[in-house]
C-alpha positions in Angstrom: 39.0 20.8 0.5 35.7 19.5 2.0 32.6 20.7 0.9 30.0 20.8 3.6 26.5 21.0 3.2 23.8 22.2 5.7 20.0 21.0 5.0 17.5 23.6 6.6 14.2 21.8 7.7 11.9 24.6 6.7 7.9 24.3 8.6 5.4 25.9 7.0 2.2 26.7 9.7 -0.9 26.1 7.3 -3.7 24.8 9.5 -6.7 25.0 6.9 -9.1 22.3 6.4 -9.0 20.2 4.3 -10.7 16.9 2.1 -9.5 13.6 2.9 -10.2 10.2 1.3 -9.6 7.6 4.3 -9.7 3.7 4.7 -11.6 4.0 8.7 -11.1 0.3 10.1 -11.4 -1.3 13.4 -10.0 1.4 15.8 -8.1 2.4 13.3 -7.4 5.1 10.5 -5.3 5.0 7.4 -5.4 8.2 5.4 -5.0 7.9 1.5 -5.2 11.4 0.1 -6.1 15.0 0.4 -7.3 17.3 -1.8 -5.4 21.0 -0.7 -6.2 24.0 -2.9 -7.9 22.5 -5.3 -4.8 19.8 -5.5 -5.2 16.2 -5.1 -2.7 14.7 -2.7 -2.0 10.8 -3.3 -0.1 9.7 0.0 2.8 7.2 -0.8 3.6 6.8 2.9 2.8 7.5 6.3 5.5 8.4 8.1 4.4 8.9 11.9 1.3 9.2 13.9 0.4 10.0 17.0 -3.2 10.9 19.2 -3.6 13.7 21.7 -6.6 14.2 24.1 -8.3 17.6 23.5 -10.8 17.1 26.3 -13.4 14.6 26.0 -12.1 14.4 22.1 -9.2 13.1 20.8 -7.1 14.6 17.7 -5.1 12.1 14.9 -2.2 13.3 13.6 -0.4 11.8 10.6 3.2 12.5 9.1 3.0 11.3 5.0 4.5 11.9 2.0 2.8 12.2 -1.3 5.3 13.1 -4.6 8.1 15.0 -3.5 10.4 15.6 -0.4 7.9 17.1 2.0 6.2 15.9 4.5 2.8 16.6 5.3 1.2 16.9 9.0 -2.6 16.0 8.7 -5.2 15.9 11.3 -8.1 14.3 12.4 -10.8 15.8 14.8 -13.1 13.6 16.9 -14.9 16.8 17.9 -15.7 18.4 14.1 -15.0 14.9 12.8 -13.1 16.8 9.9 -9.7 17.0 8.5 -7.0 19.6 8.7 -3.4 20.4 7.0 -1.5 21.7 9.9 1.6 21.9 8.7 4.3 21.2 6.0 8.2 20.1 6.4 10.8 20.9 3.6 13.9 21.1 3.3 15.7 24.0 1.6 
């Protein structure tokens, strides 16, 4: 008999700001880590990113992965030119 097993993608809405430590280039930014609840982040990878206009502002958002199987969703604001954690992807 087969076994089958179904992953659940849990998302977790945080949307708290947060500290991050960033490499800001020519157009360009490459986030490194974030300190959450008085937890530093390291990020191993960057998954995804994408921009969306807000206005006359644009917003950064960035998919990485630090240690462990979640996946973080970080944001940058050209408006308060600070950070946010918007969200969090598991799997249970």
């Amino acid at each position: 008999m087969d076994c089958i097993r179904e992953l659940v993608n849990l998302v977790t809405l945080i949307e708290e700001p947060i500290e991050v430590s960033a490499i800001f280039g020519r157009r360009r930014i490459r986030p490194v880590a974030f300190l959450w609840r008085d937890r530093k982040y390291r990020i191993s990878r960057i998954v995804g990113a994408h921009r969306q206009r807000k206005g006359q502002y644009i917003e950064v958002y960035y998919s990485v992965i630090s240690e462990g199987p979640e996946i973080y969703e970080l944001c940058f604001s050209t408006d308060s030119m600070g950070w946010s954690l918007v969200r969090i992807h598991s799997q249970g």
